[in-house]
Backbone as XML, in Angstrom:
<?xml version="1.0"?>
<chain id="A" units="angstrom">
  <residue number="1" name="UNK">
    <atom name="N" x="5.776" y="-64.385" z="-13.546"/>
    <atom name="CA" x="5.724" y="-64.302" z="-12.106"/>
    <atom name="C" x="4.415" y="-63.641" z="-11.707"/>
  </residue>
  <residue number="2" name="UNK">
    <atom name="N" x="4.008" y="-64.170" z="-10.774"/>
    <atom name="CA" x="2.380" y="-63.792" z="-10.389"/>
    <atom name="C" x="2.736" y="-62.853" z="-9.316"/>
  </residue>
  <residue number="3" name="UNK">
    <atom name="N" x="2.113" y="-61.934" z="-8.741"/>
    <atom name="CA" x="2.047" y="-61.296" z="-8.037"/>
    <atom name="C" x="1.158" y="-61.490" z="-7.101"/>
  </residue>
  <residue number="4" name="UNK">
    <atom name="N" x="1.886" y="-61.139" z="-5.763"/>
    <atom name="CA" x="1.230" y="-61.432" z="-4.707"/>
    <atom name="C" x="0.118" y="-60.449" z="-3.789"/>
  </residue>
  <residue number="5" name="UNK">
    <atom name="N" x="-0.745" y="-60.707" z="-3.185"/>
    <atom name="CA" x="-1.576" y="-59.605" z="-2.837"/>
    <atom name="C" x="-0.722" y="-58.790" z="-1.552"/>
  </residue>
  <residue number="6" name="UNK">
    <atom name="N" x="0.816" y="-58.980" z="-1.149"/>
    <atom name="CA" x="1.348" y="-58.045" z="-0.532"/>
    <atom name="C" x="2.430" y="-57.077" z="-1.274"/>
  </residue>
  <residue number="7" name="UNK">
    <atom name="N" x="2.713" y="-57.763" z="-2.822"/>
    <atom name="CA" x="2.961" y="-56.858" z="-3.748"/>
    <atom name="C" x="2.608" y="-55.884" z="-4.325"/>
  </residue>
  <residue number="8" name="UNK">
    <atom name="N" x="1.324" y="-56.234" z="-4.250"/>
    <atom name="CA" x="0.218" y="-55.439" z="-5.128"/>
    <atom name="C" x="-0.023" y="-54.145" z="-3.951"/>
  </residue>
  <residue number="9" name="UNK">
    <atom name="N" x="0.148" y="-54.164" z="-3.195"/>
    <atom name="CA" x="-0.413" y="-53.558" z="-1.923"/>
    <atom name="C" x="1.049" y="-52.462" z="-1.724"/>
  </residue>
  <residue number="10" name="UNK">
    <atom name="N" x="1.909" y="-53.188" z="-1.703"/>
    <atom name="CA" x="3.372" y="-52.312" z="-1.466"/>
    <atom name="C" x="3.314" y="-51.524" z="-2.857"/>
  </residue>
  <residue number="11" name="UNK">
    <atom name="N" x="3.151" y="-52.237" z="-3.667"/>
    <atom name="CA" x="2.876" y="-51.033" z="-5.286"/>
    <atom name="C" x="2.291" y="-49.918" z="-5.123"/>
  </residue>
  <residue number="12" name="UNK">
    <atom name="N" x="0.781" y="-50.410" z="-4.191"/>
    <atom name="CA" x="-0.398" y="-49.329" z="-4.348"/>
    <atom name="C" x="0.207" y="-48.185" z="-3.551"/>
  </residue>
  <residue number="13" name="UNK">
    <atom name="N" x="1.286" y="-48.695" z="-2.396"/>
    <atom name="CA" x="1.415" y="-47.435" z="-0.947"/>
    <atom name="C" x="3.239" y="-47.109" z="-1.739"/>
  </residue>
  <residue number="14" name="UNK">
    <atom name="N" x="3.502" y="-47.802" z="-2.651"/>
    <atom name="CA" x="4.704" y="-46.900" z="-3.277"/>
    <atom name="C" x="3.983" y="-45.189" z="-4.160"/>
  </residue>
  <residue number="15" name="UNK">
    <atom name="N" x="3.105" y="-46.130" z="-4.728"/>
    <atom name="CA" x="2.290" y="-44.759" z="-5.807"/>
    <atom name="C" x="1.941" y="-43.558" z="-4.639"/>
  </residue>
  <residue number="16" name="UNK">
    <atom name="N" x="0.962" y="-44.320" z="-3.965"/>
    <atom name="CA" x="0.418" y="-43.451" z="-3.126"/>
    <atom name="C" x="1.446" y="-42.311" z="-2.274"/>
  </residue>
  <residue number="17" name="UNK">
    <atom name="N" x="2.418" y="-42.969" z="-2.028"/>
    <atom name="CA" x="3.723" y="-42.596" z="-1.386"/>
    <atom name="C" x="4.365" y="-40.823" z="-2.340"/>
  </residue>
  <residue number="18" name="UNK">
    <atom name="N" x="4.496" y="-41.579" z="-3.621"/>
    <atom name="CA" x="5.255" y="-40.773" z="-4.615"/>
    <atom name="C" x="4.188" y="-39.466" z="-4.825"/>
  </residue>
  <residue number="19" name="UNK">
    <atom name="N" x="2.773" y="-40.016" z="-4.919"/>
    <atom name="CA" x="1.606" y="-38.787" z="-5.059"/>
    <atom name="C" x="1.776" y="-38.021" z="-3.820"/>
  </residue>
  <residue number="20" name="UNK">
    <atom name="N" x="1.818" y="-38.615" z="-2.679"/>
    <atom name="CA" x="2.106" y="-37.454" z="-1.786"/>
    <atom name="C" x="3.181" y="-36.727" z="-1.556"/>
  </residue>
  <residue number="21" name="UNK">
    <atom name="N" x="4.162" y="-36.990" z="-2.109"/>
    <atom name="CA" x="5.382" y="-36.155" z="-2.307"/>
    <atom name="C" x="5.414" y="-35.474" z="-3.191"/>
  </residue>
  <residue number="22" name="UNK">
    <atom name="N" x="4.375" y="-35.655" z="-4.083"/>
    <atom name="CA" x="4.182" y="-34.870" z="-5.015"/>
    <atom name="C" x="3.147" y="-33.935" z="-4.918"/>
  </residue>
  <residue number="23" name="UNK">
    <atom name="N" x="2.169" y="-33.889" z="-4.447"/>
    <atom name="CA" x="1.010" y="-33.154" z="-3.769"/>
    <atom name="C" x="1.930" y="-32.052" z="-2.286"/>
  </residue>
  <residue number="24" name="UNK">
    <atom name="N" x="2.673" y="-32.307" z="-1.518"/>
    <atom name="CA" x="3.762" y="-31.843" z="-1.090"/>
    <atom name="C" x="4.386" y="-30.488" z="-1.463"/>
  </residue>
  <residue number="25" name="UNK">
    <atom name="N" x="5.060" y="-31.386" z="-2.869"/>
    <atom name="CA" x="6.341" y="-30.078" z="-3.090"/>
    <atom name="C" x="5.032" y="-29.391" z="-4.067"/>
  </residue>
  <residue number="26" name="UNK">
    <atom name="N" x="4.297" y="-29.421" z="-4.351"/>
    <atom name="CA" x="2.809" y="-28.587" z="-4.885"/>
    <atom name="C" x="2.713" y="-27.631" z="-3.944"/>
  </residue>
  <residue number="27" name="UNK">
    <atom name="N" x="2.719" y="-27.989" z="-3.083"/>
    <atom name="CA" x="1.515" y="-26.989" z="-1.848"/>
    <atom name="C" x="3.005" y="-25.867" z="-1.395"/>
  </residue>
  <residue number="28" name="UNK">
    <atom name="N" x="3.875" y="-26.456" z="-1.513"/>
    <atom name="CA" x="4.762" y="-25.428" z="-0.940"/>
    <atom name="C" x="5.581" y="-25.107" z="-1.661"/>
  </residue>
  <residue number="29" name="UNK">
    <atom name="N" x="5.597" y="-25.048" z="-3.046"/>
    <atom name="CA" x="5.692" y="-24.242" z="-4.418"/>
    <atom name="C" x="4.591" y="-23.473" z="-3.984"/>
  </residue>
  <residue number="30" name="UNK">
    <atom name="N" x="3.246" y="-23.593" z="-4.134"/>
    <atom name="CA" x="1.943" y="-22.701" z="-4.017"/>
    <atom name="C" x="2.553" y="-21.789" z="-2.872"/>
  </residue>
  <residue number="31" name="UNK">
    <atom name="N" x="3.202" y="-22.312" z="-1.658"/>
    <atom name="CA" x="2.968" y="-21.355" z="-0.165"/>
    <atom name="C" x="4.188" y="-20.534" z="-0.784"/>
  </residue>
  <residue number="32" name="UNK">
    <atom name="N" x="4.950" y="-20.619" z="-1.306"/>
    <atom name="CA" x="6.186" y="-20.045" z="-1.364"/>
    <atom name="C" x="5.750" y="-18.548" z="-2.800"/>
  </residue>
  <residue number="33" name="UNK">
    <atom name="N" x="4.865" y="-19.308" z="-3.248"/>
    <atom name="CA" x="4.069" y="-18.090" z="-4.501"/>
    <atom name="C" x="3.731" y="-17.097" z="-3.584"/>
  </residue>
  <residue number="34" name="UNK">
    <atom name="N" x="2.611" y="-17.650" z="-2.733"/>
    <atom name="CA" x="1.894" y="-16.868" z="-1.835"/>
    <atom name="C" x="2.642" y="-15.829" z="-0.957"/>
  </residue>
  <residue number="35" name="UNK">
    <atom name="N" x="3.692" y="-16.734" z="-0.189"/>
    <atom name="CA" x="4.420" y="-15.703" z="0.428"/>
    <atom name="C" x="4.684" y="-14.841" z="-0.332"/>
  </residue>
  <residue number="36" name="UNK">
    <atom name="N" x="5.727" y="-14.811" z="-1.670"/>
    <atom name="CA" x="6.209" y="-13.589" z="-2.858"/>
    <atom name="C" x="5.056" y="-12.560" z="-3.119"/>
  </residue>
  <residue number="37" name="UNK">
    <atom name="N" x="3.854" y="-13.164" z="-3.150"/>
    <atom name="CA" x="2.462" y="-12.110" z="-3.255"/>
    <atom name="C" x="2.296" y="-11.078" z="-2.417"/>
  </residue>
  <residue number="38" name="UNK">
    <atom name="N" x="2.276" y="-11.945" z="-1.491"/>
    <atom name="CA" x="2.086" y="-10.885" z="0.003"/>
    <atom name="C" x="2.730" y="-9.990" z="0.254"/>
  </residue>
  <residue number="39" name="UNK">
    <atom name="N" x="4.581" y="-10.451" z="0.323"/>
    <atom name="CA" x="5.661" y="-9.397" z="0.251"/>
    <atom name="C" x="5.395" y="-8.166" z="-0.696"/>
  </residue>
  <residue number="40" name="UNK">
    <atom name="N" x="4.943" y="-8.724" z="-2.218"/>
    <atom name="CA" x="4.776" y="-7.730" z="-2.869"/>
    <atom name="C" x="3.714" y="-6.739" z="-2.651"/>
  </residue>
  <residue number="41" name="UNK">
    <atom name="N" x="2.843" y="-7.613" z="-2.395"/>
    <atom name="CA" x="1.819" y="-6.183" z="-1.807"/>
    <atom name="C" x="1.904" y="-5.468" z="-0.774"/>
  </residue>
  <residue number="42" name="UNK">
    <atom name="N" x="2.645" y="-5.699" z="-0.013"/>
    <atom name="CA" x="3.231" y="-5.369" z="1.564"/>
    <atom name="C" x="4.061" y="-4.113" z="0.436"/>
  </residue>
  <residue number="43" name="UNK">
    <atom name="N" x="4.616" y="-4.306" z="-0.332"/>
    <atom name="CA" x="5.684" y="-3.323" z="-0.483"/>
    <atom name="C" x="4.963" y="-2.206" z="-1.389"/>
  </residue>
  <residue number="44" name="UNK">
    <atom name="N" x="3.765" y="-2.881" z="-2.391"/>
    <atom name="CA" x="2.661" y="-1.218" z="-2.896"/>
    <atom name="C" x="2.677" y="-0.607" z="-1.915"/>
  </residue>
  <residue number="45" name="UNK">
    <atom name="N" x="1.871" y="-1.654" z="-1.115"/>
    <atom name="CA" x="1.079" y="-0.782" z="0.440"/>
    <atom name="C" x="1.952" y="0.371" z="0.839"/>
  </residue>
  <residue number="46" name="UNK">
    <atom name="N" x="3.160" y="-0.088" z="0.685"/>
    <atom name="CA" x="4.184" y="0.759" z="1.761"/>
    <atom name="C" x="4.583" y="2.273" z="0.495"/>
  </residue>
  <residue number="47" name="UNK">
    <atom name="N" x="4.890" y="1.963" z="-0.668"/>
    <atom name="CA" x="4.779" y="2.689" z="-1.710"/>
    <atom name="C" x="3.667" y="3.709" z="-1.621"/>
  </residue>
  <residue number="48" name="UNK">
    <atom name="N" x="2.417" y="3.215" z="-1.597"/>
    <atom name="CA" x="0.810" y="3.292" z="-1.897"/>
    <atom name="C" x="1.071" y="4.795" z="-0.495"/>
  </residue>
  <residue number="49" name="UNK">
    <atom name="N" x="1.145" y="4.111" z="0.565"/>
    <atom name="CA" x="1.437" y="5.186" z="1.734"/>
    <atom name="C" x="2.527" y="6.147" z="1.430"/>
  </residue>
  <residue number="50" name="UNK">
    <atom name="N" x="3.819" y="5.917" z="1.026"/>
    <atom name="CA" x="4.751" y="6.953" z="0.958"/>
    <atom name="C" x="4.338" y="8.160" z="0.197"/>
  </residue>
  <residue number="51" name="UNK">
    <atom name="N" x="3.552" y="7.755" z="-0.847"/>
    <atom name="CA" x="2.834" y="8.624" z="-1.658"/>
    <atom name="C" x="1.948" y="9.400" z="-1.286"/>
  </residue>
  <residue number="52" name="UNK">
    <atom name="N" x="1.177" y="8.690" z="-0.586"/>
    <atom name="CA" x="-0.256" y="9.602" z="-0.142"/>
    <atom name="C" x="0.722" y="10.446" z="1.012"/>
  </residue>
  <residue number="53" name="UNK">
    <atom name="N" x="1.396" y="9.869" z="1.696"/>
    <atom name="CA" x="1.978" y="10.855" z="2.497"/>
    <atom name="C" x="2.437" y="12.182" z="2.185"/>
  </residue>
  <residue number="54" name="UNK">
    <atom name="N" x="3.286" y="12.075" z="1.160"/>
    <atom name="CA" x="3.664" y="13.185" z="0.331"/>
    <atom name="C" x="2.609" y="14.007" z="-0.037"/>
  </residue>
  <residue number="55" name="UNK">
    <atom name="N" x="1.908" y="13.415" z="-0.865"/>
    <atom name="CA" x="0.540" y="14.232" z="-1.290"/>
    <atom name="C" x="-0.166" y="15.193" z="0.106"/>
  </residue>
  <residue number="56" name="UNK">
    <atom name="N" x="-0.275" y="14.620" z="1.068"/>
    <atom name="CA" x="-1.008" y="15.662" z="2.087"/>
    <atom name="C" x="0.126" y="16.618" z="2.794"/>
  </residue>
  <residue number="57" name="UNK">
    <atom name="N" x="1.544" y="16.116" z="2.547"/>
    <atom name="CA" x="2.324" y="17.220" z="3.111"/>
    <atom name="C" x="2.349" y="18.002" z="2.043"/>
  </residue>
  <residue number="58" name="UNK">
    <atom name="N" x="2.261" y="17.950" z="0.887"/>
    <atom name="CA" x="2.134" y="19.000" z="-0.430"/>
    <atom name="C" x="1.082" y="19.924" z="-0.308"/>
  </residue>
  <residue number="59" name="UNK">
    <atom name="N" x="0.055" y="19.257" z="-0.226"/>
    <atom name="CA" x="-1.687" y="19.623" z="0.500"/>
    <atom name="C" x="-1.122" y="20.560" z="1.414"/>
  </residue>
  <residue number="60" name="UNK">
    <atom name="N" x="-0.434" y="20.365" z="2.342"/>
    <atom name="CA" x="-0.389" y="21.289" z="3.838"/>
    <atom name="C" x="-0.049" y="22.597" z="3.690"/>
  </residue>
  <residue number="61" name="UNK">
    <atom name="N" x="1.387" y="22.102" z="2.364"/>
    <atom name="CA" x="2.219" y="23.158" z="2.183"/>
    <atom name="C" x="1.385" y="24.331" z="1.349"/>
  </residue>
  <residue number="62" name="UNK">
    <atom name="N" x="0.141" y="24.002" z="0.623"/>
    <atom name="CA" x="-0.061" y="24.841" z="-0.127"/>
    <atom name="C" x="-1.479" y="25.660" z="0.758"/>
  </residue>
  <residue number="63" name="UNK">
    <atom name="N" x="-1.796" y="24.691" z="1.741"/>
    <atom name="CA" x="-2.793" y="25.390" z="2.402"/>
    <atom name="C" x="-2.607" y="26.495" z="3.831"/>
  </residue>
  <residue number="64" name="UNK">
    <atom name="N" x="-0.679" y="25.860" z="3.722"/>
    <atom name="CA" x="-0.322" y="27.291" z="4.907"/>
    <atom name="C" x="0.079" y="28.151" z="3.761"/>
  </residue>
  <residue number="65" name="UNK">
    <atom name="N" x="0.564" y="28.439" z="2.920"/>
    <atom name="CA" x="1.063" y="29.509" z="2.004"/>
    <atom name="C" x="-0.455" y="30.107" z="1.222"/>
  </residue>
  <residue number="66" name="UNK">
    <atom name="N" x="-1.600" y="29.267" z="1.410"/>
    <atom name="CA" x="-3.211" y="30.283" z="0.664"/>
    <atom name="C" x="-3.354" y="30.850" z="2.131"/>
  </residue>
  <residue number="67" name="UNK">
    <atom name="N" x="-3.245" y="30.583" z="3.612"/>
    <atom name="CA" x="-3.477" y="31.095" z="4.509"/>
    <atom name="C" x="-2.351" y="32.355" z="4.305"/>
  </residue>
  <residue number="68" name="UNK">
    <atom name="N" x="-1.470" y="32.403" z="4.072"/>
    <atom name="CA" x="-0.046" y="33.511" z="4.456"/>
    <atom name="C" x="-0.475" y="34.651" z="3.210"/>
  </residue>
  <residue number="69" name="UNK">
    <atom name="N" x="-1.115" y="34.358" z="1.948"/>
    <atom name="CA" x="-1.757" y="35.179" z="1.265"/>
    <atom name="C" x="-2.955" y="35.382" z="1.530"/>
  </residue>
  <residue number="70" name="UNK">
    <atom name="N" x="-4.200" y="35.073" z="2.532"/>
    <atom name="CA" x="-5.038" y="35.815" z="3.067"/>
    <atom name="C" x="-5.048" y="36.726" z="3.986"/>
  </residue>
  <residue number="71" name="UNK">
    <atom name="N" x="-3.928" y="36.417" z="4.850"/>
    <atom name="CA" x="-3.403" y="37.267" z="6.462"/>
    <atom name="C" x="-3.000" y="38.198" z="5.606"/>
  </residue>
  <residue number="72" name="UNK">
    <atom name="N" x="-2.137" y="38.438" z="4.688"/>
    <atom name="CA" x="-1.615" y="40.024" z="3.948"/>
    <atom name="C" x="-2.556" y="40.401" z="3.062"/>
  </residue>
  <residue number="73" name="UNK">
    <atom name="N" x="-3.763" y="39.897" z="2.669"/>
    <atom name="CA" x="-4.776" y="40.087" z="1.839"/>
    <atom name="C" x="-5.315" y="41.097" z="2.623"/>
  </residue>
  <residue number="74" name="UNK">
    <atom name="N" x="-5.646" y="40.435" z="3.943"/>
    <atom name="CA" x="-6.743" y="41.435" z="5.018"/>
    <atom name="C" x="-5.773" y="42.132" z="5.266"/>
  </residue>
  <residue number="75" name="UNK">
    <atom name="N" x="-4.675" y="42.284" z="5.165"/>
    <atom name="CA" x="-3.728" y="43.117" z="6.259"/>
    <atom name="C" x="-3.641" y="44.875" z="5.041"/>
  </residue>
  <residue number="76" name="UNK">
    <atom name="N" x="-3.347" y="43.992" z="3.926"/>
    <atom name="CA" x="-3.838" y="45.290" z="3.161"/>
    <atom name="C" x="-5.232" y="45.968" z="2.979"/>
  </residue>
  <residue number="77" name="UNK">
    <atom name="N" x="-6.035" y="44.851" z="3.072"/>
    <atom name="CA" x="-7.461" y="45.722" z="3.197"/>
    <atom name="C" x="-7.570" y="46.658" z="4.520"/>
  </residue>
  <residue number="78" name="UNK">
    <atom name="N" x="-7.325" y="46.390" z="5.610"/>
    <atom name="CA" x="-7.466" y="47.172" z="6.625"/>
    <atom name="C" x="-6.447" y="48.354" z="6.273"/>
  </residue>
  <residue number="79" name="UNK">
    <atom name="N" x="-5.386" y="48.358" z="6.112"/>
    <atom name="CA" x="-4.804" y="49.213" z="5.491"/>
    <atom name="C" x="-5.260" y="50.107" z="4.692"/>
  </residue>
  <residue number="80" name="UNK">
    <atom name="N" x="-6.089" y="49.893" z="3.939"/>
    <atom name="CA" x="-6.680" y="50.637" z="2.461"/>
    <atom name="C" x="-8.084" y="51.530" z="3.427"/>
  </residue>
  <residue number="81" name="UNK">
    <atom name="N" x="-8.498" y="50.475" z="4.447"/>
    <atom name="CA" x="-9.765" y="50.819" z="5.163"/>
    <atom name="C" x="-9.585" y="52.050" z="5.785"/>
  </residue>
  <residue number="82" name="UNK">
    <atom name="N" x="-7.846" y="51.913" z="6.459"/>
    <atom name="CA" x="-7.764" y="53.261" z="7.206"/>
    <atom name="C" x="-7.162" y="54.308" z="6.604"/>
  </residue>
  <residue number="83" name="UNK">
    <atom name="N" x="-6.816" y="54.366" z="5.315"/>
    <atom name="CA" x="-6.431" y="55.196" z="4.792"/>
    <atom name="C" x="-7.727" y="56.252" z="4.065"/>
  </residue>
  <residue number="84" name="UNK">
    <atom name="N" x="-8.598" y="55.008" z="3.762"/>
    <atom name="CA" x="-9.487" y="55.803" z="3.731"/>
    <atom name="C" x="-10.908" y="56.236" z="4.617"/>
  </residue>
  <residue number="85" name="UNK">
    <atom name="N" x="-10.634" y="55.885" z="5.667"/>
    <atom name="CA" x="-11.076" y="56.729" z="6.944"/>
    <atom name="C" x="-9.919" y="58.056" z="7.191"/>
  </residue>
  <residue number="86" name="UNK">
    <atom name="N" x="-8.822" y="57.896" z="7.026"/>
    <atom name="CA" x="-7.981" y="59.098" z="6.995"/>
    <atom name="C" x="-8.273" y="60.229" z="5.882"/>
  </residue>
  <residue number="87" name="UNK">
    <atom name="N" x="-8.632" y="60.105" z="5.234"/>
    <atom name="CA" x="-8.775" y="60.829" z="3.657"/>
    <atom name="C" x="-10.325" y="61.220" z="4.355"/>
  </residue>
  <residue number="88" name="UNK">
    <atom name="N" x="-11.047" y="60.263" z="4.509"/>
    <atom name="CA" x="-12.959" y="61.096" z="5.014"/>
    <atom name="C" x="-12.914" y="62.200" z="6.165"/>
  </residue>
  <residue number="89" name="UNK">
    <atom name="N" x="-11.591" y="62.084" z="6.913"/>
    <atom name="CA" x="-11.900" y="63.156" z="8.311"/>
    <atom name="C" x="-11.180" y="64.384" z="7.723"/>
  </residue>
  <residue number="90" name="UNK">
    <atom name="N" x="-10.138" y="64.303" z="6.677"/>
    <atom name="CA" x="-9.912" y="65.656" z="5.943"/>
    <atom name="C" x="-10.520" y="66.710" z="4.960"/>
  </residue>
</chain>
């Protein structure tokens, strides 16, 4: 059986047909990767921040408690200062 040039033609746009359904579920396998990527980095990010957050409230905590040991640092030096201005006028 010979084939006709509207056979040949319905062949070519069947293939062509099947490649694009196949080029298709490609691209949105790929978009559906992509999305999972993103989510995941969306969720370091959010990690990435919870952390650093912590870290500068740790930071805070240790830089009001070096302040709370300088205020009684000076508080005893002045102390010591007037004791011994008390001790020089005797």
């Amino acid at each position: 059986m010979v084939n006709t040039g509207s056979q040949t033609k319905m062949a070519e746009n069947a293939d062509l047909l099947a490649l694009l359904a196949e080029m298709k579920k490609s691209m949105e396998k790929g978009q559906k990767e992509m999305k999972k990527g993103q989510e995941e980095m969306k969720k370091e990010q959010e990690d990435m921040k919870a952390g650093l957050e912590k870290r500068i409230e740790q930071g805070q905590e240790e830089i009001k408690k070096g302040q709370e040991e300088m205020r009684k640092g000076q508080e005893e030096m002045r102390k010591g200062q007037e004791e011994m201005r008390k001790d020089k006028k005797k």
